[in-house]
C-alpha positions in Angstrom: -48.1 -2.2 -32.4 -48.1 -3.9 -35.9 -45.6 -6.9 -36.1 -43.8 -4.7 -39.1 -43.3 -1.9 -36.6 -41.7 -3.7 -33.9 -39.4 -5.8 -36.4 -38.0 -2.4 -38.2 -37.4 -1.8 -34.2 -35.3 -4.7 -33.3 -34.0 -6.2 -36.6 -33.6 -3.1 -39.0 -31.9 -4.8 -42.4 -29.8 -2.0 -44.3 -30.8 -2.0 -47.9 -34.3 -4.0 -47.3 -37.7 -3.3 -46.3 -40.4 -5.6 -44.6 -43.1 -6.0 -46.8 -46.4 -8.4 -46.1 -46.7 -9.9 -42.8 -49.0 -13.1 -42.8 -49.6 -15.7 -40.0 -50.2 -18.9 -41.8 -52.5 -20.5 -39.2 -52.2 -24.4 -38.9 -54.0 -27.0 -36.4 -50.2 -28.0 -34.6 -47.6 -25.4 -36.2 -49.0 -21.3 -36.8 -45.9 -19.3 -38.2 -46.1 -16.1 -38.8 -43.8 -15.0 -42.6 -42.4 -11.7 -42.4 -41.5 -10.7 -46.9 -38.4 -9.1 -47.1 -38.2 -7.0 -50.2 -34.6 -5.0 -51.5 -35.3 -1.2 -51.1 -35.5 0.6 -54.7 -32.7 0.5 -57.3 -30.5 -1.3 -54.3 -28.0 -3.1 -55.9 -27.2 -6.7 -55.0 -23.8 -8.1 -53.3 -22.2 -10.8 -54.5 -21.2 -13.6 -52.6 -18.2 -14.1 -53.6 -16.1 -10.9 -53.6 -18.4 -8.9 -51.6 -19.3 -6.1 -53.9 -22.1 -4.6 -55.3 -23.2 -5.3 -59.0 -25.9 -5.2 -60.6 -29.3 -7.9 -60.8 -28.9 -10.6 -63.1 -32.4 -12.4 -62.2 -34.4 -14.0 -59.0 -34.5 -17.3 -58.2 -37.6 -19.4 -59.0 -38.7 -19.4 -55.6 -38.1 -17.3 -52.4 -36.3 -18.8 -49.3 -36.9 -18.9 -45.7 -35.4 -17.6 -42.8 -35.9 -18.7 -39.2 -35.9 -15.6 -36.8 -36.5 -15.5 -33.1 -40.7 -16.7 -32.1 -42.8 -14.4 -31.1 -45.7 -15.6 -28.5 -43.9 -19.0 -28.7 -44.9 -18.5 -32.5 -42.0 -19.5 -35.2 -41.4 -16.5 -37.3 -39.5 -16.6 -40.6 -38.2 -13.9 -43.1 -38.9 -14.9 -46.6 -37.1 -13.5 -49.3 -36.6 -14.4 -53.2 -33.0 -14.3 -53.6 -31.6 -12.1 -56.2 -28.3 -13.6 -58.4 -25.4 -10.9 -59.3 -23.5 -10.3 -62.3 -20.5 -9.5 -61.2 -17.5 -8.8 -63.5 -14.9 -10.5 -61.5 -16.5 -13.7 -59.9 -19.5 -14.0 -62.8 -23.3 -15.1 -61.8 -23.4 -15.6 -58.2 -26.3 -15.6 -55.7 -26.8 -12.6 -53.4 -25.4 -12.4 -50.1 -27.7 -10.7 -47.3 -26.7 -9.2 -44.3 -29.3 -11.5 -41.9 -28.0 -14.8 -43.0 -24.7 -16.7 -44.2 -24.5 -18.5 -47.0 -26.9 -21.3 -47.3 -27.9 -21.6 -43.4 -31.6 -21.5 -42.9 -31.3 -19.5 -39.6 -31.2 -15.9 -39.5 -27.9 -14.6 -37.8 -29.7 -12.8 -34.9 -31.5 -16.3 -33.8 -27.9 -18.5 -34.1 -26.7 -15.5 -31.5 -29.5 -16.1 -29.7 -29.9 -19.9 -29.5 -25.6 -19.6 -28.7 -26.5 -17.7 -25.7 -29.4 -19.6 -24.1 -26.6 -22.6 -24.5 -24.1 -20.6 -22.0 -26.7 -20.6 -19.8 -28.3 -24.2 -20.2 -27.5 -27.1 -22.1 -27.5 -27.6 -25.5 -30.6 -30.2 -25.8 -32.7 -28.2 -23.2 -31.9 -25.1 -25.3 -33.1 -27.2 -28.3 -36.0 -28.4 -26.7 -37.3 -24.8 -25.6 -37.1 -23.3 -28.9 -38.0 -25.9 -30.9 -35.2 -26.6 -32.9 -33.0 -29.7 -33.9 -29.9 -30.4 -31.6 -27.7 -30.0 -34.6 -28.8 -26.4 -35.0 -27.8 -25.5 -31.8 -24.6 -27.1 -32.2 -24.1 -24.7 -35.5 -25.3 -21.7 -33.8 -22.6 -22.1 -31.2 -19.8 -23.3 -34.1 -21.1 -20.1 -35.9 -20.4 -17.8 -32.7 -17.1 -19.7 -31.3 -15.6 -19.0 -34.8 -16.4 -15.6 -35.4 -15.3 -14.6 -31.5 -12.0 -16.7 -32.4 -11.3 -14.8 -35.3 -11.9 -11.3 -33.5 -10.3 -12.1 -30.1 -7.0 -10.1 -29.1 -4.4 -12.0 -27.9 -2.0 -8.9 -26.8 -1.1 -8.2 -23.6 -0.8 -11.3 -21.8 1.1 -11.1 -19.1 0.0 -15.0 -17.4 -0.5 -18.6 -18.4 -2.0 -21.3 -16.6 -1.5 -24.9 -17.6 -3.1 -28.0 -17.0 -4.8 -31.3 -17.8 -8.3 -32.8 -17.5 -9.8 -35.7 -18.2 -12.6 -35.8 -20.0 -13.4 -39.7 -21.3 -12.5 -43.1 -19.8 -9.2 -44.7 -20.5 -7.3 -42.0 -18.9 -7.9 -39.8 -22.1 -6.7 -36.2 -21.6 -6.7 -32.9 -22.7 -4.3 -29.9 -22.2 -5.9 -26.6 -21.3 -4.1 -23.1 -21.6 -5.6 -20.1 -19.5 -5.1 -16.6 -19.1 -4.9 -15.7 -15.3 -3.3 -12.4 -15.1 -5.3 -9.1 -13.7 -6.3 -8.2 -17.1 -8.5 -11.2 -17.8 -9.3 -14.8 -17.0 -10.2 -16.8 -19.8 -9.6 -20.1 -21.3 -7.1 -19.4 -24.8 -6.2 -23.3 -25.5 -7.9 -26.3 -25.6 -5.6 -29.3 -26.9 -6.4 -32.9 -27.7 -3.6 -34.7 -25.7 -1.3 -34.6 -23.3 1.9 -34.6 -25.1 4.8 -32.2 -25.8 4.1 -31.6 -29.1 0.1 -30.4 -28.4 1.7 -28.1 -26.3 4.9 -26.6 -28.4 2.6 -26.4 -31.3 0.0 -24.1 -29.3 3.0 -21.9 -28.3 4.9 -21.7 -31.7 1.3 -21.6 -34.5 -1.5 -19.8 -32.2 0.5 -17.7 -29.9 3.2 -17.0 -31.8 6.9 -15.7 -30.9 6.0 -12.4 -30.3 3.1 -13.2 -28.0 5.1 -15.6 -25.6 7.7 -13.5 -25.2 5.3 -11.2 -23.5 4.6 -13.7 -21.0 5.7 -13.4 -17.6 4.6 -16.0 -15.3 3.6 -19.5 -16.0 2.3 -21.4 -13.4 1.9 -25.4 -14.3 2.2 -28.7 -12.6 5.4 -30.7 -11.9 4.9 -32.8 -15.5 8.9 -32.6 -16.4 7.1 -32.2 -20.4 5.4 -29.1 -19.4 8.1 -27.7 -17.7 10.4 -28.1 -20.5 8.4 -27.1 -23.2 7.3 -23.6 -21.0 11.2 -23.4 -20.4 11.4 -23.6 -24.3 8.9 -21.7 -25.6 8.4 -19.2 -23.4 12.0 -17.8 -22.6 10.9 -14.9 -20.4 8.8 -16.2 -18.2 8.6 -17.5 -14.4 7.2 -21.1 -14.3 5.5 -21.3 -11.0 5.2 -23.9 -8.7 2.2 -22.7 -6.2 1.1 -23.7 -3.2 -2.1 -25.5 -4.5 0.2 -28.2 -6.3 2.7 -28.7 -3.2 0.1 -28.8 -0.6 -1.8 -31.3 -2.3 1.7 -33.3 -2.4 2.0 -32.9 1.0 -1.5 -34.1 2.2 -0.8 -37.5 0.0 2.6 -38.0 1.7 0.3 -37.4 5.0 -2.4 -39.5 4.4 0.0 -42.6 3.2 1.7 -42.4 6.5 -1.8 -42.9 8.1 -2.8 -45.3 6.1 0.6 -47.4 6.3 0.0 -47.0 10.3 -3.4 -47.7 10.3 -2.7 -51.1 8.4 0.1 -52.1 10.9 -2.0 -50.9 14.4 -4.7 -53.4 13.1 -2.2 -56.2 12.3 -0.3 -55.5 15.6 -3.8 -55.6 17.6 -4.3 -52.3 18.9 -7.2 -50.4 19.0 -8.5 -48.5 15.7 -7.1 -45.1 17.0 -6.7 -43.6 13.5 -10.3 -45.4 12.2 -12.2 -42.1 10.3 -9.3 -39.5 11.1 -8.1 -38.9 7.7 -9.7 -35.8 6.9 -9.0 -34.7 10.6 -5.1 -35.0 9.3 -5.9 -33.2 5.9 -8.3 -30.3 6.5 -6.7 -27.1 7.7 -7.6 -26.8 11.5 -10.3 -23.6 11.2 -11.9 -25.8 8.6 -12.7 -28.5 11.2 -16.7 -29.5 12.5 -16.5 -29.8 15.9 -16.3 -33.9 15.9 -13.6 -34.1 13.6 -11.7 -31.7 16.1 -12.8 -33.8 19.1 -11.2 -36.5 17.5 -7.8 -34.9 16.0 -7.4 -34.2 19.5 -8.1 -37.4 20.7 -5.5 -39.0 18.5 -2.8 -36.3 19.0 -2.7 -37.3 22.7 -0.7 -40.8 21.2 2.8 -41.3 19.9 2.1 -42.0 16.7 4.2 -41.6 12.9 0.8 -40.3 11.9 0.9 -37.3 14.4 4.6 -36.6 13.7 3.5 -36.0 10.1 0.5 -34.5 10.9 3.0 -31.9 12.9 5.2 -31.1 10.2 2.5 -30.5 7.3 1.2 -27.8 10.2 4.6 -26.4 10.6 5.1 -26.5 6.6 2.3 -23.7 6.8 4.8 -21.1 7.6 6.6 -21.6 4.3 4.0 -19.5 2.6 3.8 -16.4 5.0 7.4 -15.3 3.7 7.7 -12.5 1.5 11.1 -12.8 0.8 12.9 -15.1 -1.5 15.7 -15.3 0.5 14.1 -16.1 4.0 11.7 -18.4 2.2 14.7 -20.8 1.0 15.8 -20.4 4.3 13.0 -22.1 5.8 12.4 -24.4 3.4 15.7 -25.8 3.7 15.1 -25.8 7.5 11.7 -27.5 7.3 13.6 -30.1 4.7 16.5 -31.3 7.5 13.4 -31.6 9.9 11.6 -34.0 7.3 14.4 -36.1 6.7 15.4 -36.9 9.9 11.7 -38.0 11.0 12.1 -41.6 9.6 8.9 -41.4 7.2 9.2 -42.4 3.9 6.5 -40.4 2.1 7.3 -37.9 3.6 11.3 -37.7 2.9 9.8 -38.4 -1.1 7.7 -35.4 -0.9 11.3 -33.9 0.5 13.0 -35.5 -2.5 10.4 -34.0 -4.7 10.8 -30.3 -3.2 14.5 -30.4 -3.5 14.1 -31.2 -7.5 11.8 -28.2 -8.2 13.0 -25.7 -5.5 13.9 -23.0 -8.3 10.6 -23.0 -9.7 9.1 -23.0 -6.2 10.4 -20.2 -5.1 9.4 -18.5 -8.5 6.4 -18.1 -6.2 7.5 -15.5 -4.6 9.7 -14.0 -6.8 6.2 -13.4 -8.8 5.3 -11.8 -5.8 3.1 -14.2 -4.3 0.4 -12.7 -7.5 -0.3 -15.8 -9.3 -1.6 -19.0 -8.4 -3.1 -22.3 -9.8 -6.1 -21.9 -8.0 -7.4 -19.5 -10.6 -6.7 -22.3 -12.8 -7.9 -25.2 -10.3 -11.5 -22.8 -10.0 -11.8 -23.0 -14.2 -11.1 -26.5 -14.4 -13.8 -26.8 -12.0 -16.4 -25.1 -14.3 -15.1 -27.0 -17.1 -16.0 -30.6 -15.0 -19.6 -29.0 -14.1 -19.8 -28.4 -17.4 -19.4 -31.6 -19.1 -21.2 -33.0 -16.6 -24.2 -31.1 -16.9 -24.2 -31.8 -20.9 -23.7 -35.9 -19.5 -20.5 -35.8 -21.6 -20.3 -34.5 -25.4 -20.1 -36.6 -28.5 -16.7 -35.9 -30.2 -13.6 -33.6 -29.2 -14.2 -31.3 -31.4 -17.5 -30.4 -30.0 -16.6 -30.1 -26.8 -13.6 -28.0 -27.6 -16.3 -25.6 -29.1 -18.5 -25.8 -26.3 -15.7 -25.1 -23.3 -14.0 -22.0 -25.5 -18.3 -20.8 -25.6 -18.7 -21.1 -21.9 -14.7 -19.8 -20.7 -13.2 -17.9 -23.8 -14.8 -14.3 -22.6 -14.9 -14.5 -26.8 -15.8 -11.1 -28.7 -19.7 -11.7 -30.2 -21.6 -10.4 -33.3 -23.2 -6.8 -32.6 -26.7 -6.2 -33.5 -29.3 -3.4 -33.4 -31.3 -5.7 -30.9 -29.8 -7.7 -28.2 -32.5 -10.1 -26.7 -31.1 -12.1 -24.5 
């Protein structure tokens, strides 16, 4: 099959023809030039408005395209631009359906370098296709932007919100999800932490119309969140999950053993609680079989640390409710238990229920349907990938790289897809 044949296959240009094919053969760098020639009494578009005109002149001397290697061979499209003379915007320069503007990458290659940088990272994906770091970088700009401008916010039914940080100095950015059953995506990536990041997300890129759809919000106990949600999105439920609260809990747990561990040492007494904190954390199916050996061991003393561990196993049955109603009902029970067991931490994290009850038992009023986890399991891929890039070198490009790998973002369609 002739190299002309299989291009008119994959990469069929309306208005153009492939011409010459010639393999300029070097001692270090072969490429093989594929001449693209306008088909016969084709009339130019111009650049600038779009429509078709007719030829003014060529340019002195044609330009080059890269397109996708063959055999590990560069191949480029070479073409002698034709200028316009367009009534409306005057003499412009052509514009051609394989490239934009004055990038020297054919579209189909900047889709295809932007997909091999899902899968890898941006410098191996340079280093296997032989470009420069910087045109990977664009290819993903170029495919970010254009699935940005054709994405479809309608319909969205869930938010998740939450922060990562992603440089030292406590530096952190706000990230906005999509978690209902339609889709999971990442919508929103913000620079800071701050109410105004967040409020201008709602009110400039979602719009009125779009939050007002909203149903269920599920965020973190930050009082600025909560406020803004309550503020800019009026009809929905901000839930508190379980994912958020149980974490709560397992601190106010493991600072009682902690606190007791300090004092059995300074009192004298053996190291009962030595290596027993993930024995007091871990749910008890999750357990090896030492760890269980030993939560048994240490449940056998009177200890504040086993009265804790008890009520963070008896908190468990808060979640099993359906019911609104029956849940408060037990909270409130589980609440008078807590606060009359003489542990600090653990009549705060009682302190810190009471203040957010309403939007706890949101939880169930949403049915039980939505949870931060979704949103805990995408921040997770958003740490593995920053890691796996060892950290990016501004904001802005890692904003682009995190909407490529999470957005679920509409791409360019071509005749070929090939990869």
């Amino acid at each position: 099959m002739k190299i002309k044949t299989l291009l008119n296959r994959v990469h069929q240009i309306k208005g153009f023809v492939y011409a010459k094919i010639k393999m300029i053969a070097g001692p270090e760098d072969p490429r093989i030039i594929a001449e693209v020639q306008p088909r016969r009494g084709s009339k130019p578009v111009c650049s600038g408005c779009g429509k078709r005109s007719a030829g003014y002149d060529h340019m002195p001397t044609p330009r080059q395209f890269e397109f996708i290697a063959m055999f590990n061979i560069p191949v480029f499209l070479e073409y002698t631009m034709r200028r316009v003379d367009c009534p409306d915007c005057g003499v412009k320069v052509e514009r051609v359906p394989w490239a934009d503007g004055k990038h020297t990458c054919c579209n189909v290659f900047r889709h295809f370098l932007a997909t091999w940088a899902k899968r890898i990272s941006w410098k191996e994906t340079a280093e296997c296709f032989h470009v420069k770091w910087d045109t990977v970088r664009r290819s993903v700009e170029w495919v970010v932007a254009y699935g940005l401008e054709n994405r479809s916010l309608e319909g969205i039914e869930a938010l998740g919100v939450d922060e990562v940080a992603y440089s030292k100095g406590h530096k952190y950015m706000t990230l906005v999800y999509q978690i209902d059953a339609k889709q999971k995506r990442l919508i929103g990536v913000l620079r800071e932490r701050t109410k105004k990041t967040l409020k201008d997300f709602f009110t400039d890129e979602l719009g009125a119309n779009i939050c007002a759809q909203v149903k269920v919000v599920c965020s973190d106990m930050w009082k600025p969140y909560l406020k803004i949600i309550a503020e800019c999105l009026p009809n929905a439920l901000n839930v508190l999950d379980r994912f958020h609260i149980v974490k709560k809990l397992g601190e106010a747990v493991d600072q009682v053993r902690r606190e007791e561990t300090k004092q059995l040492h300074a009192d004298g007494y053996e190291p009962v609680l030595s290596n027993s904190r993930y024995c007091f954390l871990k749910r008890s199916e999750n357990l090896s079989d030492k760890q269980d050996l030993k939560l048994n061991e240490v449940l056998q003393y009177d200890l504040k640390s086993v009265r804790a561990y008890y009520l963070k196993e008896s908190f468990d049955a808060f979640w099993h409710y359906n019911s609104p109603q029956w849940a408060s009902w037990y909270l409130k029970k589980w609440c008078t238990r807590a606060m009359r067991s003489r542990l600090e931490p653990m009549k705060k994290f009682v302190r810190t229920l009471r203040n957010h009850e309403e939007l706890l038992m949101n939880y169930f009023k949403a049915g039980k349907g939505y949870s931060s986890g979704i949103v805990e399991g995408l921040n997770l891929k958003i740490n593995l990938g920053i890691r796996k890039a060892y950290g990016y070198r501004s904001f802005d490009i890692m904003k682009v790289a995190l909407l490529h790998q999470l957005g679920d973002l509409p791409e360019p369609e071509f005749t070929h897809r090939f990869c």
